[in-house]
DRENNUTI-552331 format. One record per residue (C-alpha): x, y, z; residue number from 1; residue in three letters. Coordinates in steps of 0.001 Angstrom, whole numbers, padded with zeros to 6 digits, always signed. Example, Ala and Ser with C-alpha at 12.3 -4.5 7.8 and 13.67 -1.06 7.14 Angstrom:
{node {+012300,-004500,+007800},1,Ala}
{node {+013670,-001060,+007140},2,Ser}
END
This chain:
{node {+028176,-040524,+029640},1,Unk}
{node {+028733,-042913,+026368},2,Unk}
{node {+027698,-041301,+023091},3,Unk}
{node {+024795,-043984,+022651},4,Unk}
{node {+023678,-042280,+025859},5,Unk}
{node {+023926,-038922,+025435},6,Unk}
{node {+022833,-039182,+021672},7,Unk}
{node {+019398,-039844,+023930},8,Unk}
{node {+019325,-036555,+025445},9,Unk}
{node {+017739,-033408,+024373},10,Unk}
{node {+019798,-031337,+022083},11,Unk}
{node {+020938,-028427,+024260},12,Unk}
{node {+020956,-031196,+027716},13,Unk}
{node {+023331,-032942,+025676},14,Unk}
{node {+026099,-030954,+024658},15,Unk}
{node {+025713,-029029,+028662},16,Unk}
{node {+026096,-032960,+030186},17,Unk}
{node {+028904,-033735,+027644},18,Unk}
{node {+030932,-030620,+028523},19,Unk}
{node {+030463,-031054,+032229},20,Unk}
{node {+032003,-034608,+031218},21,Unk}
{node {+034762,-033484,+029874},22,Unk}
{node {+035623,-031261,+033378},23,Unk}
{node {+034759,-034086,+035478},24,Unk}
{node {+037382,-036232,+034179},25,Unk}
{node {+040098,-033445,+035306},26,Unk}
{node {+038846,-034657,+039023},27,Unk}
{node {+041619,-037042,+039550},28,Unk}
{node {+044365,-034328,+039560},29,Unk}
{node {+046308,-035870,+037386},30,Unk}
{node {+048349,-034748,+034503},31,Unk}
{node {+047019,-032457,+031285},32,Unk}
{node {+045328,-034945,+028801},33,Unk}
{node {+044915,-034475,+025149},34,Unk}
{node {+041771,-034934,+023305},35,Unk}
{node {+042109,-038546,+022763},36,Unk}
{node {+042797,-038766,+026702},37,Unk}
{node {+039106,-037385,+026773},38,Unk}
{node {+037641,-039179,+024317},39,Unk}
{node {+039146,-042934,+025584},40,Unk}
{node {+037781,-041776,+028681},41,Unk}
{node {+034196,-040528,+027565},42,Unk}
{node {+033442,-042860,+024995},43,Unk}
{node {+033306,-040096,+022284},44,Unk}
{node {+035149,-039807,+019327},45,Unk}
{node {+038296,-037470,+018927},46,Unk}
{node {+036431,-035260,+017302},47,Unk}
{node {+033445,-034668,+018947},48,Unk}
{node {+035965,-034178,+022335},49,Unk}
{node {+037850,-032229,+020505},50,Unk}
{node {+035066,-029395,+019641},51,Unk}
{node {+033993,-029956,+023269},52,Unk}
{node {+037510,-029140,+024311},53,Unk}
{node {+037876,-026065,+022067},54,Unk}
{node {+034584,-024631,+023360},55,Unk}
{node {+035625,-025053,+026840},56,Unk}
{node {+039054,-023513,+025929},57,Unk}
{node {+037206,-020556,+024602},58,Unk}
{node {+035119,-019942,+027516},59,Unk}
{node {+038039,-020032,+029725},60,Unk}
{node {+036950,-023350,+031379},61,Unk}
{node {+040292,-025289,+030010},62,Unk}
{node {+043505,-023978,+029070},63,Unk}
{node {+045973,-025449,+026435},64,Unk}
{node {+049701,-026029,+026427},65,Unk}
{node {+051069,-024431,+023462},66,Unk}
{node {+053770,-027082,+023428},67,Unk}
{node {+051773,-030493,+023799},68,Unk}
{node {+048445,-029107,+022922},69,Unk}
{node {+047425,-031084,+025980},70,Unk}
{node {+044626,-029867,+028488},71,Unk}
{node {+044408,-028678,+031927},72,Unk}
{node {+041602,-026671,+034072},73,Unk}
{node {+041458,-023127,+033257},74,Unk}
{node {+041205,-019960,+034526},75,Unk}
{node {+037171,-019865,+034831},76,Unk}
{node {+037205,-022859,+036822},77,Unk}
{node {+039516,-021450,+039006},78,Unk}
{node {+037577,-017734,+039660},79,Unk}
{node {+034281,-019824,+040186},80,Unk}
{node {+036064,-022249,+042748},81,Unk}
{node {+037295,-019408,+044980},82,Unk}
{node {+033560,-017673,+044765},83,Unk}
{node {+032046,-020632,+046092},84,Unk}
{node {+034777,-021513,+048570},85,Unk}
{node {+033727,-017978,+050283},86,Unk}
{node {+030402,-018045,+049635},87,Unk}
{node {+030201,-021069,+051845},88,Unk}
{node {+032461,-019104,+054417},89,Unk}
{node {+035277,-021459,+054112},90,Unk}
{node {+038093,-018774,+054309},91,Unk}
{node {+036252,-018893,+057881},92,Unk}
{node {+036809,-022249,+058928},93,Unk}
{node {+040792,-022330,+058107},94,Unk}
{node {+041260,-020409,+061332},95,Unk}
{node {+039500,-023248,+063296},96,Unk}
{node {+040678,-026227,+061525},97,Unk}
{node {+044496,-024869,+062518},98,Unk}
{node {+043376,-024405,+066117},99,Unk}
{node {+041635,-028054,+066005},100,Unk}
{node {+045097,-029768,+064644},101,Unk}
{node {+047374,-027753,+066902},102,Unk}
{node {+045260,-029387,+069989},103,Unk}
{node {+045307,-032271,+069065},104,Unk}
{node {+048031,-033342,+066842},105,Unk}
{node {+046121,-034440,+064369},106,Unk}
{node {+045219,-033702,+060838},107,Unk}
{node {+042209,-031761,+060681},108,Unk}
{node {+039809,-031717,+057802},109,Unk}
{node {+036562,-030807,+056721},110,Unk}
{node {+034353,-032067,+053784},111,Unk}
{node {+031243,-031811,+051722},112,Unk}
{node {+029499,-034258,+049733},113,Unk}
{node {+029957,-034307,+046137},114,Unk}
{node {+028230,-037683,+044537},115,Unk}
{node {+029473,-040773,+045501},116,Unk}
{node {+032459,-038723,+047026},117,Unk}
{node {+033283,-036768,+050416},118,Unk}
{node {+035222,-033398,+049093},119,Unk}
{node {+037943,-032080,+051221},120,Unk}
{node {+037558,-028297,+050868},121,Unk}
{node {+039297,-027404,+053704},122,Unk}
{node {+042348,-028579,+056399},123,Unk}
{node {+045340,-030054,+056470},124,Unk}
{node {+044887,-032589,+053574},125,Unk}
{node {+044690,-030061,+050618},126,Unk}
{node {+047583,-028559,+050932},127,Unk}
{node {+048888,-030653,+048613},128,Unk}
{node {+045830,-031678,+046429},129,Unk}
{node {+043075,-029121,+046150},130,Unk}
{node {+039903,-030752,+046296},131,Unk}
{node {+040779,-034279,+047865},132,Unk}
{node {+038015,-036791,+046894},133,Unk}
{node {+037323,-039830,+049180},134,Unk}
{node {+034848,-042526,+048286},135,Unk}
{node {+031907,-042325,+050921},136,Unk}
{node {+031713,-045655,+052251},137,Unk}
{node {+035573,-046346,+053583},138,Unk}
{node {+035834,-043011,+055173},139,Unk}
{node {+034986,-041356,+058433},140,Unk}
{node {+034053,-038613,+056834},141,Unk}
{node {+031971,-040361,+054117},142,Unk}
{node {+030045,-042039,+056749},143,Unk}
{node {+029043,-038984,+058363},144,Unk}
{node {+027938,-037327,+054922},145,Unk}
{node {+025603,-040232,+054684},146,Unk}
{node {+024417,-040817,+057747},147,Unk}
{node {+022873,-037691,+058258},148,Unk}
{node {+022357,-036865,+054664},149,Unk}
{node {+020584,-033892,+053277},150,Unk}
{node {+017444,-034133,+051065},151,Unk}
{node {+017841,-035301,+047771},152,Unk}
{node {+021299,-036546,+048675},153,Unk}
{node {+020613,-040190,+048841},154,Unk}
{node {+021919,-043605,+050876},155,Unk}
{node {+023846,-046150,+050130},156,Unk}
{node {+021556,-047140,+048075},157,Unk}
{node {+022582,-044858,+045514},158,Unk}
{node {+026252,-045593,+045829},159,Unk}
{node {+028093,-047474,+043104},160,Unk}
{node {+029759,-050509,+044091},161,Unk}
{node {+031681,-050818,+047122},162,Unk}
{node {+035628,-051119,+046204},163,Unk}
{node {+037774,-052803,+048653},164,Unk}
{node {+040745,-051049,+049683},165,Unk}
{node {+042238,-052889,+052363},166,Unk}
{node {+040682,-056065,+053837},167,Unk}
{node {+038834,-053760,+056676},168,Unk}
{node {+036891,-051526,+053771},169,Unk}
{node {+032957,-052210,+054469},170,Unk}
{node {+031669,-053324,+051028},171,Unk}
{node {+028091,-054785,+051218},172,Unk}
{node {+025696,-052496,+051340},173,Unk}
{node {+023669,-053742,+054004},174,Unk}
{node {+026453,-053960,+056238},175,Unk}
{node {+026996,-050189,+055627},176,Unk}
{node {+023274,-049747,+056759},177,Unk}
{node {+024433,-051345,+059344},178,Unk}
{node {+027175,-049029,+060281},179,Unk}
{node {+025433,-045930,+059474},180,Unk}
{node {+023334,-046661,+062314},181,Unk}
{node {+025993,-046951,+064499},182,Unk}
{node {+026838,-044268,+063496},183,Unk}
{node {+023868,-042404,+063948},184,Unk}
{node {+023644,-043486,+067563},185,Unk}
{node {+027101,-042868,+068207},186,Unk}
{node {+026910,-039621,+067112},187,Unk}
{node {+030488,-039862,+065511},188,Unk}
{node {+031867,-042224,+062714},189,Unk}
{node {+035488,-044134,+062731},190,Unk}
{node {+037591,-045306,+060119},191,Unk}
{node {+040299,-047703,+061348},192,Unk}
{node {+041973,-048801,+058528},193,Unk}
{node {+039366,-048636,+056026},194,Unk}
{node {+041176,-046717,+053665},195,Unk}
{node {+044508,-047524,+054396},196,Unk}
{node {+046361,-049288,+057136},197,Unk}
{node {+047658,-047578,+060108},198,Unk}
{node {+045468,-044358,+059872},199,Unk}
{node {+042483,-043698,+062500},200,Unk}
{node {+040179,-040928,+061824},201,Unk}
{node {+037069,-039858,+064065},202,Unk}
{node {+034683,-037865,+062036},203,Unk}
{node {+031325,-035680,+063477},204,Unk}
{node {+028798,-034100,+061261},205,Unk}
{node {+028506,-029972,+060822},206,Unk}
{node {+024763,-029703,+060898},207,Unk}
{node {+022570,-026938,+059688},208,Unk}
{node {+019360,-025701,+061310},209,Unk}
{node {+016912,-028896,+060141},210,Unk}
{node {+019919,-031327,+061362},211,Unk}
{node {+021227,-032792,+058246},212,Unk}
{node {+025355,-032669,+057674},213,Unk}
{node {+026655,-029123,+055659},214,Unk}
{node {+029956,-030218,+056442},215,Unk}
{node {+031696,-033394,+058265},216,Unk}
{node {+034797,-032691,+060020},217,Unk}
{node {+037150,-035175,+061060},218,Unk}
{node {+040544,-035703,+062908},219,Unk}
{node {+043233,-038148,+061564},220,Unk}
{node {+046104,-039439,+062678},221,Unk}
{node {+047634,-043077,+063719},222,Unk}
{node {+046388,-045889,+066132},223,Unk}
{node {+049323,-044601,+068127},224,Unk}
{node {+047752,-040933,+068602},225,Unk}
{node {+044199,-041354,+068275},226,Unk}
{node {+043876,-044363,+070805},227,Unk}
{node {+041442,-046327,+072795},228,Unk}
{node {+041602,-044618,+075718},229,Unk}
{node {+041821,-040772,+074057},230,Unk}
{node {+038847,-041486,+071082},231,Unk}
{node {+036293,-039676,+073721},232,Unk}
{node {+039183,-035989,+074374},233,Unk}
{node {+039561,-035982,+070590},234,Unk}
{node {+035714,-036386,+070170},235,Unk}
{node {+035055,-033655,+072212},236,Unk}
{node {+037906,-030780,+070487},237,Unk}
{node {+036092,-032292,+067263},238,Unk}
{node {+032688,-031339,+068339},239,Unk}
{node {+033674,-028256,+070075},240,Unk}
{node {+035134,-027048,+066378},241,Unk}
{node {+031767,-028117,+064827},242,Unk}
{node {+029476,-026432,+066947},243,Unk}
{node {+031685,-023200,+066341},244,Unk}
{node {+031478,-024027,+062349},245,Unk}
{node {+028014,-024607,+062954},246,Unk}
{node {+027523,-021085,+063611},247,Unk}
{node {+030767,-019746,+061275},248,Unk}
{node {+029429,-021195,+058149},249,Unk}
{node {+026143,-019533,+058044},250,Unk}
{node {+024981,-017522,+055459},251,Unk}
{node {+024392,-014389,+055911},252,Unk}
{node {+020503,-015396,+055095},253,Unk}
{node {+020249,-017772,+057714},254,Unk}
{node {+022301,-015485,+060277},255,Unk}
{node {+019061,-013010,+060260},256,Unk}
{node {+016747,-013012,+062867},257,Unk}
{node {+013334,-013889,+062171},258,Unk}
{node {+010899,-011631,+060483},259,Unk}
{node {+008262,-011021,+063539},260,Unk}
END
């Protein structure tokens, strides 16, 4: 959010969307930035993301290097993070995600929607990034997160524009109508190459009870392991893992039987 724009908002609204600004741009993983990093980045000046960053650092939601006064996440943001991850039962899915990519050789991973973004909160891939952020539209596991969104979620429609990442990457939006309801009747997505060259992935939706996508969870490997001929096996360990997550990743609310 520019200043101009959040100068427009309602005095408490604004200073809540201008410090969840500031975390969002810590999204990338990159390194600690100072407050001109976050300003630059904002469109604020250095000292208006400055006091944001010192009120963030006070609440625990940033932390400071003594040494190059730069920024990083803090401890807050890490005690909330682990609350949600096992509130949604994700310590749960671990177990099956390892079973899944022992099977089959591939990478296993599962993801939630977060924006224009599919979230990796889970598998293989976060080992070594926490939080792994793919854009929707070149990814298996985008394409399931939108094809069977959840209320309020929105289509591609309500995507940004479409960036090209290799010369496969779908990037008109009616042509990703188009796939989504391939998708849709396929009951799986693919992404061959969308993202990068040389990686396949085959991606299913986790649904809940009114059959919209939780999760998606998708296999990935190369065109060399995930081939023609073996896209309907690794299908069916993929949807074997998501009917058990199905299930799994239940809360405890929606585990109770019916009130007679």
């Amino acid at each position: 959010m520019t200043e101009a724009a959040a100068a427009r908002a309602p005095g408490g609204a604004q200073a809540v969307q201008r410090a969840l600004d500031v975390l969002h741009c810590f999204h990338d993983n990159g390194p600690d930035v100072s407050a001109s990093d976050l300003a630059r980045r904002l469109g604020l000046s250095v000292s208006t993301a400055h006091r944001l960053a010192r009120t963030l650092l006070g609440a625990g939601f940033l932390e400071q290097d003594a040494r190059t006064s730069r920024y990083r996440l803090g401890p807050a943001v890490t005690e909330l993070g682990r609350l949600s991850y096992h509130q949604r039962g994700l310590h749960l899915a671990a177990p099956e995600l390892t079973d899944l990519a022992e099977r089959t050789g591939a990478t296993a991973d599962l993801a939630l929607r977060s924006g224009p973004h599919a979230v990796i909160v889970a598998g293989g891939s976060v080992a070594p990034k926490v939080g792994l952020r793919r854009p929707l539209h070149s990814t298996a596991l985008g394409k399931v997160l939108l094809a069977w969104a959840r209320p309020g979620e929105g289509g591609p429609a309500s995507l940004p524009p479409l960036p090209a990442f290799t010369d496969r990457t779908i990037v008109e939006p009616a042509a990703l109508e188009a796939e989504l309801a391939k998708v849709r009747s396929d009951a799986y997505a693919l992404n061959d190459g969308e993202s990068a060259h040389g990686v396949r992935t085959l991606a299913v939706p986790v649904l809940d009870g009114a059959g919209h996508a939780r999760f998606a969870l998708a296999v990935r490997a190369t065109p060399a392991v995930i081939t023609d001929a073996r896209t309907d096996w690794f299908l069916a360990q993929a949807r074997s893992c998501a009917r058990a997550l199905e299930v799994l990743l239940l809360s405890p609310a929606e585990r109770r039987p019916p009130t007679p």
